[in-house]
Biopython code that builds the backbone (N, CA, C, O; Angstrom):
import numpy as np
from Bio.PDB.StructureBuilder import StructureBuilder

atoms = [
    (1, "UNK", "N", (-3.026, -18.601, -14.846)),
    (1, "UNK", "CA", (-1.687, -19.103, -14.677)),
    (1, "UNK", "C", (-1.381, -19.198, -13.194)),
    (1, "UNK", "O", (-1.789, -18.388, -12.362)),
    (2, "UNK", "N", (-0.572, -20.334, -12.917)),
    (2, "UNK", "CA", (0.012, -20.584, -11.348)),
    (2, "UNK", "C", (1.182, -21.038, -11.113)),
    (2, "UNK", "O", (1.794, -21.900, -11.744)),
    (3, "UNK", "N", (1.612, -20.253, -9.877)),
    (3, "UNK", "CA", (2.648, -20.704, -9.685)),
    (3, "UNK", "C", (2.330, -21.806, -8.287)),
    (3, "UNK", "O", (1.597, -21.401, -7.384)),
    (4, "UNK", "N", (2.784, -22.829, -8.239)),
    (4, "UNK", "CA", (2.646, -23.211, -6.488)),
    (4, "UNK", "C", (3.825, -24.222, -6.614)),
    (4, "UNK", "O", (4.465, -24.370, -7.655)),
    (5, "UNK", "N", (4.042, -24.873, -5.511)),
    (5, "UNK", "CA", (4.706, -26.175, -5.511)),
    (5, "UNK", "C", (4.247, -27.515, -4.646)),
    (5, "UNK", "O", (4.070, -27.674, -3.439)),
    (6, "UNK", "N", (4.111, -28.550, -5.962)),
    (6, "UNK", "CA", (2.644, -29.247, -6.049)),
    (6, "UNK", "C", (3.567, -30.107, -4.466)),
    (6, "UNK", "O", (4.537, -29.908, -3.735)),
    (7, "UNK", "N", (2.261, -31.264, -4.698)),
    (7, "UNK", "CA", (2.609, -32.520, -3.958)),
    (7, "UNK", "C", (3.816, -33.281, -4.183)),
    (7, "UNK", "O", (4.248, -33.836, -3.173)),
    (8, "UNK", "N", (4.268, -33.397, -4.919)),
    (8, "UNK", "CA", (5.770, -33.991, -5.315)),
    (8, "UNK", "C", (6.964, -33.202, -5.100)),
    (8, "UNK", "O", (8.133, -33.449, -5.401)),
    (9, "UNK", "N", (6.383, -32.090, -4.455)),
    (9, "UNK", "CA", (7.443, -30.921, -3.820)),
    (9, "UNK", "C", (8.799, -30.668, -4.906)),
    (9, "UNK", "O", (9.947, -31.113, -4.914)),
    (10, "UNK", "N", (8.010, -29.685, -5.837)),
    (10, "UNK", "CA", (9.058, -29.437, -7.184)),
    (10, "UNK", "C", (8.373, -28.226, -7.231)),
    (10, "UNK", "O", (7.236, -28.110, -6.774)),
    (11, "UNK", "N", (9.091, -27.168, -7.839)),
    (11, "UNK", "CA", (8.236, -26.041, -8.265)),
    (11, "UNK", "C", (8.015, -26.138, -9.605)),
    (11, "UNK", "O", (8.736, -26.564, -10.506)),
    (12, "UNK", "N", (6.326, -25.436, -9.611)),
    (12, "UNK", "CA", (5.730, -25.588, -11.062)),
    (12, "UNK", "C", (5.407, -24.185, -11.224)),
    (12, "UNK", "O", (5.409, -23.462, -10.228)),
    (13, "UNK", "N", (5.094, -23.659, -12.516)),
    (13, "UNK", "CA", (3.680, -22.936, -13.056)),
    (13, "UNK", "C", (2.488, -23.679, -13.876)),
    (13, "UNK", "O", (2.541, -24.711, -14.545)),
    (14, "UNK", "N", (1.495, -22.891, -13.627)),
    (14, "UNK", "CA", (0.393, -23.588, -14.948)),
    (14, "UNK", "C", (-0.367, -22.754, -15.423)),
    (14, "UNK", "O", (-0.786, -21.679, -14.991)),
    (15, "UNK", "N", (-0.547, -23.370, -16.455)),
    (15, "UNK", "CA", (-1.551, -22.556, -17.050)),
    (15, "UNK", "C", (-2.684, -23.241, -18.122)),
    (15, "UNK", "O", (-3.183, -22.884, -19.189)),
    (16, "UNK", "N", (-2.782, -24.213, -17.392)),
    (16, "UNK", "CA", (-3.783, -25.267, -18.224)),
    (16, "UNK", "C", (-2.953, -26.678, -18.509)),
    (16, "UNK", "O", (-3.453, -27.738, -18.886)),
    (17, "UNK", "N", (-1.471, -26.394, -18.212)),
    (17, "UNK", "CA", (-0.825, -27.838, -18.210)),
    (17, "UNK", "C", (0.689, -27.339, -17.242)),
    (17, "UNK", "O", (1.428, -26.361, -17.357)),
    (18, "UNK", "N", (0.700, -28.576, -16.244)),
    (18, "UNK", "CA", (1.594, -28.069, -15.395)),
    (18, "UNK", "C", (3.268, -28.654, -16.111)),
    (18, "UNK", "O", (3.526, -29.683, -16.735)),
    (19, "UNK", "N", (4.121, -27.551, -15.708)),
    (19, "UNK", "CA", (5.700, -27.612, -15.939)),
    (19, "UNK", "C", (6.230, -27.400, -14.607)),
    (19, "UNK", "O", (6.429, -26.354, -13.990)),
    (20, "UNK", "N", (6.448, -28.812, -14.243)),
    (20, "UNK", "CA", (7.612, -28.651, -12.969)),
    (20, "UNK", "C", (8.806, -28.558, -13.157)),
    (20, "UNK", "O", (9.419, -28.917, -14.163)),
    (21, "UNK", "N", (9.188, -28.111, -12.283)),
    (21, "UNK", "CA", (11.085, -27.809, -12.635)),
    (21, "UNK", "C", (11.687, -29.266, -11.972)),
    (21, "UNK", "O", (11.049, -30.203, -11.492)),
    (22, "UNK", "N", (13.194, -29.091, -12.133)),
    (22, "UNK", "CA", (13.683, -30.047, -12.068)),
    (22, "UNK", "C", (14.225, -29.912, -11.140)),
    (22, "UNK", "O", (14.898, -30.888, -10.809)),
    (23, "UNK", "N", (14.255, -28.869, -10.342)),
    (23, "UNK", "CA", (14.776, -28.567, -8.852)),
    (23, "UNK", "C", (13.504, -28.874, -8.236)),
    (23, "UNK", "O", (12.369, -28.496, -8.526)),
    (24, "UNK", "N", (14.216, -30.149, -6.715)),
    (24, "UNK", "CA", (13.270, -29.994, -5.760)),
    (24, "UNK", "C", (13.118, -29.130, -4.564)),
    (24, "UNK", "O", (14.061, -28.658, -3.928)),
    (25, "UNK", "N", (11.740, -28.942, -4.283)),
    (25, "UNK", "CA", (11.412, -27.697, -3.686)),
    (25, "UNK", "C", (12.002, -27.924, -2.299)),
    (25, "UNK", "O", (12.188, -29.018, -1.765)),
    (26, "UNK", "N", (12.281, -26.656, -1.775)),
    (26, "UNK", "CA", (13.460, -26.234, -0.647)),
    (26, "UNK", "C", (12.474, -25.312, 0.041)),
    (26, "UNK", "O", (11.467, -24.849, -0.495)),
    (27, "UNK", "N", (12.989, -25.030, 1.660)),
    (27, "UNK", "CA", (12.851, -23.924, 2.608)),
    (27, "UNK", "C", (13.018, -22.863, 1.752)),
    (27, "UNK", "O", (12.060, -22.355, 1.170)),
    (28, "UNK", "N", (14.208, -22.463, 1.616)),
    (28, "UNK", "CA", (15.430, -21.845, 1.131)),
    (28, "UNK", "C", (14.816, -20.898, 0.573)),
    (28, "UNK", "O", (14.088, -21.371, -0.300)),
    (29, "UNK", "N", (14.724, -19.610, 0.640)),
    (29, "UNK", "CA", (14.175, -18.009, -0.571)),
    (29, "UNK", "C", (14.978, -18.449, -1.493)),
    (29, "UNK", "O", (16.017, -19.073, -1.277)),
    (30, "UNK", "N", (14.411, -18.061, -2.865)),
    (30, "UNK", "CA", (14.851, -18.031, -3.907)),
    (30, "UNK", "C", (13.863, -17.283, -4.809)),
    (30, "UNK", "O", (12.646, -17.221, -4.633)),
    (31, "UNK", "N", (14.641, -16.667, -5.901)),
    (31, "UNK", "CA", (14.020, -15.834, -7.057)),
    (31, "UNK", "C", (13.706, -16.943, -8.404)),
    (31, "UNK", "O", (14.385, -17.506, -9.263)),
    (32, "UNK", "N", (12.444, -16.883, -8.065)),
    (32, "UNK", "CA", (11.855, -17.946, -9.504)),
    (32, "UNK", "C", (11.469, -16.909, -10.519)),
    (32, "UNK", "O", (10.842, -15.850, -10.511)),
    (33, "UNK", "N", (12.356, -17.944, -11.748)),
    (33, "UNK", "CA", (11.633, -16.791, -13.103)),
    (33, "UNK", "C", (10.335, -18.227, -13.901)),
    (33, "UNK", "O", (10.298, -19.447, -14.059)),
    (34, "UNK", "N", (9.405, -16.880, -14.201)),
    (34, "UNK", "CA", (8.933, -18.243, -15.106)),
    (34, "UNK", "C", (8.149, -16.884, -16.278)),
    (34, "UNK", "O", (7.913, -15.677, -16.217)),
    (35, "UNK", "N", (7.965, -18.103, -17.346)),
    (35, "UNK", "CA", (7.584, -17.333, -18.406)),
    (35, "UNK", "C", (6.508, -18.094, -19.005)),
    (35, "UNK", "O", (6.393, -19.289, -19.275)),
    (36, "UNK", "N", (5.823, -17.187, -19.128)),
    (36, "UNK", "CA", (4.194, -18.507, -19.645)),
    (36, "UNK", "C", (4.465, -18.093, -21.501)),
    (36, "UNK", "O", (4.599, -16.937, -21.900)),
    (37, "UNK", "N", (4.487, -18.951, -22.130)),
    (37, "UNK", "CA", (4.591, -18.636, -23.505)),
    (37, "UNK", "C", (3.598, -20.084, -23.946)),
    (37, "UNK", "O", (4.259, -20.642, -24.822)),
    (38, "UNK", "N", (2.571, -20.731, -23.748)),
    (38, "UNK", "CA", (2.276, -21.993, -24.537)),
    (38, "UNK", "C", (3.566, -23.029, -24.268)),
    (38, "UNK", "O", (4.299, -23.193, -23.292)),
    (39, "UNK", "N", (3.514, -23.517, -25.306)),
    (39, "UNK", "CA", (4.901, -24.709, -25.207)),
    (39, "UNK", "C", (6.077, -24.582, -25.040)),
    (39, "UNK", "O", (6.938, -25.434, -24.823)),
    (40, "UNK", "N", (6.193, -22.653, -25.213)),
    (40, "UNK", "CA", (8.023, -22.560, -24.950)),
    (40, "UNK", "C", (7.890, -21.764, -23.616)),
    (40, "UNK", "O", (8.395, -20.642, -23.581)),
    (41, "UNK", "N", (7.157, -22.323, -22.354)),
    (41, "UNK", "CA", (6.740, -22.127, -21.371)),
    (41, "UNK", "C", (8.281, -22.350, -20.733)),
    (41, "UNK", "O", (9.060, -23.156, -21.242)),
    (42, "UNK", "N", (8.735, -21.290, -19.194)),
    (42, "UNK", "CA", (9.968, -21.703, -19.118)),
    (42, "UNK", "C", (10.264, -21.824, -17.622)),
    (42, "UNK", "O", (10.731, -20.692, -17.497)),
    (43, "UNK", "N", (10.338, -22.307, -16.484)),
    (43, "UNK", "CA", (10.550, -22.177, -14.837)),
    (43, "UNK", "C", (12.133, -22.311, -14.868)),
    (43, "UNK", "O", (12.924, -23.094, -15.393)),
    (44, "UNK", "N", (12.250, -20.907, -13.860)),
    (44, "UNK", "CA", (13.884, -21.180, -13.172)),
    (44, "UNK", "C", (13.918, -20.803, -11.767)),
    (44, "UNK", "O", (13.368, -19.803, -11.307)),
    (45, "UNK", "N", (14.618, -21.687, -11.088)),
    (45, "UNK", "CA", (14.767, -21.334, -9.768)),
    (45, "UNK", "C", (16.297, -21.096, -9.377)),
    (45, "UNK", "O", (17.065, -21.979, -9.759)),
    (46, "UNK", "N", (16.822, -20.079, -8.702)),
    (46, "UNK", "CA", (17.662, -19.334, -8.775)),
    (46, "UNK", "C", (18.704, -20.492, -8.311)),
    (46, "UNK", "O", (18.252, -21.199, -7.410)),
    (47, "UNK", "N", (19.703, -20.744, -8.652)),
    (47, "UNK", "CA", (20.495, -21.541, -7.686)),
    (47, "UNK", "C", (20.449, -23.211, -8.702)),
    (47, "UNK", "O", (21.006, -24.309, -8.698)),
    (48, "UNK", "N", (19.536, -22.556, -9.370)),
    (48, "UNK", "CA", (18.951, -24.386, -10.617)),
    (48, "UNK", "C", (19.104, -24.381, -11.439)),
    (48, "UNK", "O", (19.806, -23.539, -11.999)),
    (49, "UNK", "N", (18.339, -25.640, -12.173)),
    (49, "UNK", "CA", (18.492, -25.467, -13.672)),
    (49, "UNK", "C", (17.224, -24.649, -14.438)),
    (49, "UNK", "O", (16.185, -24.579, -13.781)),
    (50, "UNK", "N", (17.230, -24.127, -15.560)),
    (50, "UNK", "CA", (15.891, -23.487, -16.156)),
    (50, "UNK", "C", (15.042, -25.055, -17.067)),
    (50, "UNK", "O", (15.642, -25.853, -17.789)),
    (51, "UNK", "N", (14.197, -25.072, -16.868)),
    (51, "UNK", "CA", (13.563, -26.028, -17.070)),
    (51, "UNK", "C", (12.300, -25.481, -17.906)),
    (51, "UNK", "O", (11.579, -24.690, -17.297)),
    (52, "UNK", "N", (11.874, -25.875, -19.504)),
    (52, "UNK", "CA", (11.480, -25.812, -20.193)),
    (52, "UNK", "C", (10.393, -26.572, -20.775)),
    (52, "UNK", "O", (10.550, -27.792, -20.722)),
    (53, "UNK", "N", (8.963, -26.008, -21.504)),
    (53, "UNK", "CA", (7.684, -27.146, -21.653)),
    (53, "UNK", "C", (6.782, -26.344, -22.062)),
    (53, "UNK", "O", (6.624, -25.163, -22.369)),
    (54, "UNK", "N", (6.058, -27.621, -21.958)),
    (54, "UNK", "CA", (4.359, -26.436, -22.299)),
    (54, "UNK", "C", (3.972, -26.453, -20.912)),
    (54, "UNK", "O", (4.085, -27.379, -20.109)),
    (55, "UNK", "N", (3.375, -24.994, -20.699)),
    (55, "UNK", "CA", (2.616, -24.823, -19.666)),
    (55, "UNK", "C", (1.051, -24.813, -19.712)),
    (55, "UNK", "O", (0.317, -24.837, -18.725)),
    (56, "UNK", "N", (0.648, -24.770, -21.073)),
    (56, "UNK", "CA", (-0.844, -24.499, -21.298)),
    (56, "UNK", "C", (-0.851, -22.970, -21.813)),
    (56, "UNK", "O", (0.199, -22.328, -21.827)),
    (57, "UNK", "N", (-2.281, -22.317, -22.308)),
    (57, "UNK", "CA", (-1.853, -21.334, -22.786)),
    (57, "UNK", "C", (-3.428, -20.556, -22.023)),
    (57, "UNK", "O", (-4.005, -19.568, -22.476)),
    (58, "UNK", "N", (-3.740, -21.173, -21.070)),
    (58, "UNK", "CA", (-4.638, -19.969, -20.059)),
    (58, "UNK", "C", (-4.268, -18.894, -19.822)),
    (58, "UNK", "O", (-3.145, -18.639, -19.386)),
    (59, "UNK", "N", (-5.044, -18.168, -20.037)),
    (59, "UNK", "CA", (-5.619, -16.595, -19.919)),
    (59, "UNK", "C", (-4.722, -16.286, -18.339)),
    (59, "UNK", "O", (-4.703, -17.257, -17.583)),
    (60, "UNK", "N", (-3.908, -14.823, -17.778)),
    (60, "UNK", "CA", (-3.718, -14.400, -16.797)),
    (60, "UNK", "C", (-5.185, -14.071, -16.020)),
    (60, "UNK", "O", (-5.436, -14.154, -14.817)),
    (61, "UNK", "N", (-6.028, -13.684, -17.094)),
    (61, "UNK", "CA", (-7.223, -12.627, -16.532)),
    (61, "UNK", "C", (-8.302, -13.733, -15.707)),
    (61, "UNK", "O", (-9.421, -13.541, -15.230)),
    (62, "UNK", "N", (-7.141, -15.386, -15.793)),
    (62, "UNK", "CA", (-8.485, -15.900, -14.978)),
    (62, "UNK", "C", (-7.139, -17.181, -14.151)),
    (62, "UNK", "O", (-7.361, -18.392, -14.129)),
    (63, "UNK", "N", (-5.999, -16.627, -13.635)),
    (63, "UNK", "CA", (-5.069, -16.768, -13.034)),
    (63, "UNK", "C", (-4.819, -16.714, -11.352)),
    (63, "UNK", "O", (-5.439, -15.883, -10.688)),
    (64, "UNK", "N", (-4.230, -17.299, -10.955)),
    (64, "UNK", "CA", (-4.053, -17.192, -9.728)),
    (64, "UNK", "C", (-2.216, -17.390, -9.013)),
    (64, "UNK", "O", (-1.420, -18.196, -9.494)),
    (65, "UNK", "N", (-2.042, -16.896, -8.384)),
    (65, "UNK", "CA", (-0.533, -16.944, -8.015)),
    (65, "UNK", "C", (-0.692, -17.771, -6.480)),
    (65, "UNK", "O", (-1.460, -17.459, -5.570)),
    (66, "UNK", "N", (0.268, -18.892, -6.509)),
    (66, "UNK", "CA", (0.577, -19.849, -5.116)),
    (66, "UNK", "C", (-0.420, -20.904, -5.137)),
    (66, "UNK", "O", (-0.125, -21.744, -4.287)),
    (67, "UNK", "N", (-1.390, -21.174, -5.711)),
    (67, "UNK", "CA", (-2.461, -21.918, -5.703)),
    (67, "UNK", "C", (-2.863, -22.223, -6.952)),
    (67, "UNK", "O", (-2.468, -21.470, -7.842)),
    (68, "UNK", "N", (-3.800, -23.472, -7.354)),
    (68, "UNK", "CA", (-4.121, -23.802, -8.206)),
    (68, "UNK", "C", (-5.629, -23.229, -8.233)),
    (68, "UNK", "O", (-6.082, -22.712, -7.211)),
    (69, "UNK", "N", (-6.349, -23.317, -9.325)),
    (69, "UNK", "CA", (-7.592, -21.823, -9.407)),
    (69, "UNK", "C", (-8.570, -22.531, -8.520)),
    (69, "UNK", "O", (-9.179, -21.734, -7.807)),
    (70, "UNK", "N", (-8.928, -23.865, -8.336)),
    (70, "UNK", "CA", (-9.816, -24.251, -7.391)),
    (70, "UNK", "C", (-9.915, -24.261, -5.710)),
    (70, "UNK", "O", (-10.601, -24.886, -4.901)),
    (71, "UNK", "N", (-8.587, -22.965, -5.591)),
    (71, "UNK", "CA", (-8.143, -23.030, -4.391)),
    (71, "UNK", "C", (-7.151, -24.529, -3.916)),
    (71, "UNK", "O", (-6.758, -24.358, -2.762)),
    (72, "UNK", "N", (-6.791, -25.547, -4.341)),
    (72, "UNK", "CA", (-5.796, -26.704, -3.539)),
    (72, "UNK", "C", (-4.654, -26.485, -4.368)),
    (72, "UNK", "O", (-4.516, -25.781, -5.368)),
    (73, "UNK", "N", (-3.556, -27.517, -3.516)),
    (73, "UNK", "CA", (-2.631, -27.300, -3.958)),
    (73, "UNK", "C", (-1.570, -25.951, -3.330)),
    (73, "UNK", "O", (-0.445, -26.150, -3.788)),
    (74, "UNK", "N", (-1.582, -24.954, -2.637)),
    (74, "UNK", "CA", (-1.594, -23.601, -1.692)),
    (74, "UNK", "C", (0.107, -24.293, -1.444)),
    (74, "UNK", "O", (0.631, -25.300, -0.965)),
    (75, "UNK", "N", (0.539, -22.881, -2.186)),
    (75, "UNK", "CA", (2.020, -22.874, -1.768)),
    (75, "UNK", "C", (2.499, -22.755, -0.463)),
    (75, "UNK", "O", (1.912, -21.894, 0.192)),
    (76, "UNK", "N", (3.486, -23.426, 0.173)),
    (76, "UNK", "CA", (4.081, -23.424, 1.231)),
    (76, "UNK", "C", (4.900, -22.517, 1.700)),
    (76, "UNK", "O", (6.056, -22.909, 1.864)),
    (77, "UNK", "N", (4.672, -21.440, 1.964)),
    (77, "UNK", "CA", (6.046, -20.479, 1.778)),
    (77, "UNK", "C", (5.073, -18.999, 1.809)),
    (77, "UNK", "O", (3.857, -18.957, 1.997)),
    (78, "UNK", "N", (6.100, -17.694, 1.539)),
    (78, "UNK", "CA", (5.716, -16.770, 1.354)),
    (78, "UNK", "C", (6.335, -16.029, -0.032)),
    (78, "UNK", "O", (7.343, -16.415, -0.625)),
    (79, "UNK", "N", (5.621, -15.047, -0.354)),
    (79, "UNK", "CA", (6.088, -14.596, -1.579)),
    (79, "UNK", "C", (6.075, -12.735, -1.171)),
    (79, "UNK", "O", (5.193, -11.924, -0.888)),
    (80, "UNK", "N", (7.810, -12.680, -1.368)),
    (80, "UNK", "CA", (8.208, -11.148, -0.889)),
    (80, "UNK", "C", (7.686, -10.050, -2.428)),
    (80, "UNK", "O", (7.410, -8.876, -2.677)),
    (81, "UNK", "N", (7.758, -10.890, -2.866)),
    (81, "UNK", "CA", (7.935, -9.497, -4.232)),
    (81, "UNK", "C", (7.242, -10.338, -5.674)),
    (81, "UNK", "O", (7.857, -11.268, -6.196)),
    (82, "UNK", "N", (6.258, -9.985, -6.059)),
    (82, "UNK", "CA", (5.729, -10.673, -7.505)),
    (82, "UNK", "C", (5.815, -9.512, -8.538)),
    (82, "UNK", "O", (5.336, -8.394, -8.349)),
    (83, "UNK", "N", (6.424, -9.874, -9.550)),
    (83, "UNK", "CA", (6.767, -8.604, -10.517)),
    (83, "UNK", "C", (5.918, -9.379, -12.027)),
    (83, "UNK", "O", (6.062, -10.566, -12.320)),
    (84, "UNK", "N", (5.189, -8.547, -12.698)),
    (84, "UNK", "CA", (4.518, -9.114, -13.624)),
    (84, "UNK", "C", (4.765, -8.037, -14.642)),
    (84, "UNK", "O", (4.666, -6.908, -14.161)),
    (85, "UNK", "N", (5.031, -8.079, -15.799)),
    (85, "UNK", "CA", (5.100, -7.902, -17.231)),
    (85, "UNK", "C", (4.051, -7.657, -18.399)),
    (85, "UNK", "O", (3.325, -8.619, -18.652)),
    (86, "UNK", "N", (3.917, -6.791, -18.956)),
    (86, "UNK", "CA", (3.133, -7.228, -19.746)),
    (86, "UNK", "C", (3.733, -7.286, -21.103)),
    (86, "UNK", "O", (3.120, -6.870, -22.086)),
    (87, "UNK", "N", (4.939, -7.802, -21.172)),
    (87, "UNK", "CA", (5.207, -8.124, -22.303)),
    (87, "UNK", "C", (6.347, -8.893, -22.140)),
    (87, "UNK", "O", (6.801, -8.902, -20.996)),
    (88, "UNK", "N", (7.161, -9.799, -23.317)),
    (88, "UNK", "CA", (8.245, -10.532, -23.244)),
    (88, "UNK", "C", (9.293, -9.696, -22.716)),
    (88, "UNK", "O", (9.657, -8.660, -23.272)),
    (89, "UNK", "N", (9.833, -10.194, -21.526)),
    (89, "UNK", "CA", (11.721, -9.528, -21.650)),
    (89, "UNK", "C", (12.775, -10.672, -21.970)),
    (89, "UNK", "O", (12.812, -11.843, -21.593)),
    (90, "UNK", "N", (13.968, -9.639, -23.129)),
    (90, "UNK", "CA", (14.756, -10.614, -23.636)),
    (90, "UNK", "C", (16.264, -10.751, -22.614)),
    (90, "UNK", "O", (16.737, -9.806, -21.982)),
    (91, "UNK", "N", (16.625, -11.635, -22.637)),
    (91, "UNK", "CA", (17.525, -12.099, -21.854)),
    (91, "UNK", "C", (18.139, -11.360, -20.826)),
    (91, "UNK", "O", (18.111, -11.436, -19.598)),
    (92, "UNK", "N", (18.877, -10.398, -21.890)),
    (92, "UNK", "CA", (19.261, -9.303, -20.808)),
    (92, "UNK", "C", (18.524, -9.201, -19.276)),
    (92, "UNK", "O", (18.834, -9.630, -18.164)),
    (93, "UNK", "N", (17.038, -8.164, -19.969)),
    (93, "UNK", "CA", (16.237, -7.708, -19.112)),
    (93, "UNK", "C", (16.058, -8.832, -18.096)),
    (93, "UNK", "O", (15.958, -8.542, -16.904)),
    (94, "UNK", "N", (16.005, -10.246, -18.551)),
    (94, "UNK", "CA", (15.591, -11.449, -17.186)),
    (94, "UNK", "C", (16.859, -11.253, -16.546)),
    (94, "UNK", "O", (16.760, -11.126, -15.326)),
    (95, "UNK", "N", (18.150, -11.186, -17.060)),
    (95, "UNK", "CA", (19.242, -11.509, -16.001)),
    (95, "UNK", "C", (19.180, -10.262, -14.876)),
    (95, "UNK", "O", (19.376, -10.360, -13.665)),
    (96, "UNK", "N", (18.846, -9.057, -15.654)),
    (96, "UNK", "CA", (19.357, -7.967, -14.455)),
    (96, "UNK", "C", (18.385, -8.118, -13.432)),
    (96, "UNK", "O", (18.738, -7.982, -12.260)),
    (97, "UNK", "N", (16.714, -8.491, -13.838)),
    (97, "UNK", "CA", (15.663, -8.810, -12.891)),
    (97, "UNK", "C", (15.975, -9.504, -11.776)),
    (97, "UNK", "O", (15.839, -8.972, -10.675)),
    (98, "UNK", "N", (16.531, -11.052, -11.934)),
    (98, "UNK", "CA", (17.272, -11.847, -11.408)),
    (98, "UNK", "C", (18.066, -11.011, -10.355)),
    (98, "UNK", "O", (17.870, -10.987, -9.140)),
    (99, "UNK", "N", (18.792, -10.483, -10.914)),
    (99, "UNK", "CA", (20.609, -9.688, -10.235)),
    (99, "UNK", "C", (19.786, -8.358, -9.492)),
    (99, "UNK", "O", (20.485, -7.723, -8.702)),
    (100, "UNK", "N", (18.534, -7.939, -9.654)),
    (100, "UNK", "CA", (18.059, -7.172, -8.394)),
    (100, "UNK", "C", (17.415, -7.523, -7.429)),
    (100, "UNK", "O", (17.555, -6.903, -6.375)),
    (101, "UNK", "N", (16.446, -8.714, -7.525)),
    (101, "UNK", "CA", (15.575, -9.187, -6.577)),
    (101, "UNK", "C", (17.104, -10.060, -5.942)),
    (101, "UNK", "O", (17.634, -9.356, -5.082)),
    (102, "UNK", "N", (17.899, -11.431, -6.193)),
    (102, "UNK", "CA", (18.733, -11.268, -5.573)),
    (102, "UNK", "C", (19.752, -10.225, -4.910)),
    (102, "UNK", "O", (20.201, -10.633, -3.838)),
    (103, "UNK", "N", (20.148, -9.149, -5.256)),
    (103, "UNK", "CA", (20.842, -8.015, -4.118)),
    (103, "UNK", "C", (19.511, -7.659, -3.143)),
    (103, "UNK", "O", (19.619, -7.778, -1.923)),
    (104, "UNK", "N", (18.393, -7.264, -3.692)),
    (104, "UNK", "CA", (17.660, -6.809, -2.628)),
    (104, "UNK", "C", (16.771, -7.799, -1.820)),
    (104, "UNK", "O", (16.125, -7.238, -0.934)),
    (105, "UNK", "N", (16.652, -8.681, -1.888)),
    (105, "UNK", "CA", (16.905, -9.588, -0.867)),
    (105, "UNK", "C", (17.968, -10.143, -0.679)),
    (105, "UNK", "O", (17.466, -11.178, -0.240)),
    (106, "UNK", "N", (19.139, -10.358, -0.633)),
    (106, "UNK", "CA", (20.333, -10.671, -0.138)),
    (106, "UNK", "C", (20.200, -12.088, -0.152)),
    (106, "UNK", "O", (20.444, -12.662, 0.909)),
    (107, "UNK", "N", (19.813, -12.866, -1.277)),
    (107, "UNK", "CA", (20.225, -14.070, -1.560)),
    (107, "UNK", "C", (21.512, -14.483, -2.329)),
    (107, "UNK", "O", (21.763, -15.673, -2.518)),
]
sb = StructureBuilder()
sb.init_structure("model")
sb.init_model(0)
sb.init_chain("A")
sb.init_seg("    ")
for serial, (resi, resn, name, xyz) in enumerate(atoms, 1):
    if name == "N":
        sb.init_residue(resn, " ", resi, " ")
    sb.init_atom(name, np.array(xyz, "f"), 0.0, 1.0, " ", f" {name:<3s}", serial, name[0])
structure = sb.get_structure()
């Protein structure tokens, strides 16, 4: 699975099929949620809309974060904090995630 933001400067994840969001990609820090589920695959960028699809249903265990696995594609930017799961969180749990990485980075 990946996160980067391709050539058309949108943020995506993948995971065997890419879901770009519908926000275009910015300077700007922001807290992206994304959720790899197969087709109810989900990208949000803080400040956007949540944008919904299939992402593909590749394995984490052969994943890469900011880049696509052949190495191209290499996100532009830096990444302060990657928080990974090993299991679904329901709504709640995404909003407060959200509502801490924004206070503690002060976005």
């Amino acid at each position: 699975m990946t996160y980067f933001n391709n050539p058309a400067d949108t943020f995506d994840i993948l995971a065997g099929t890419n879901l770009a969001s519908t926000d275009a990609y910015d300077t700007s820090p922001h807290v992206i949620t994304a959720a790899f589920n197969g087709a109810s695959s989900s990208i949000e960028v803080s400040g956007g809309t949540k944008t919904t699809g299939d992402a593909g249903s590749q394995s984490w265990d052969y994943g890469s974060v900011a880049m696509a696995l052949d190495g191209t594609d290499g996100m532009r930017g830096y990444i302060a904090q990657l928080v990974v799961f090993d299991r679904e969180l329901n709504e709640t749990e995404i909003v407060q995630m959200q509502e801490y990485l924004t206070d503690r980075f002060e976005l």
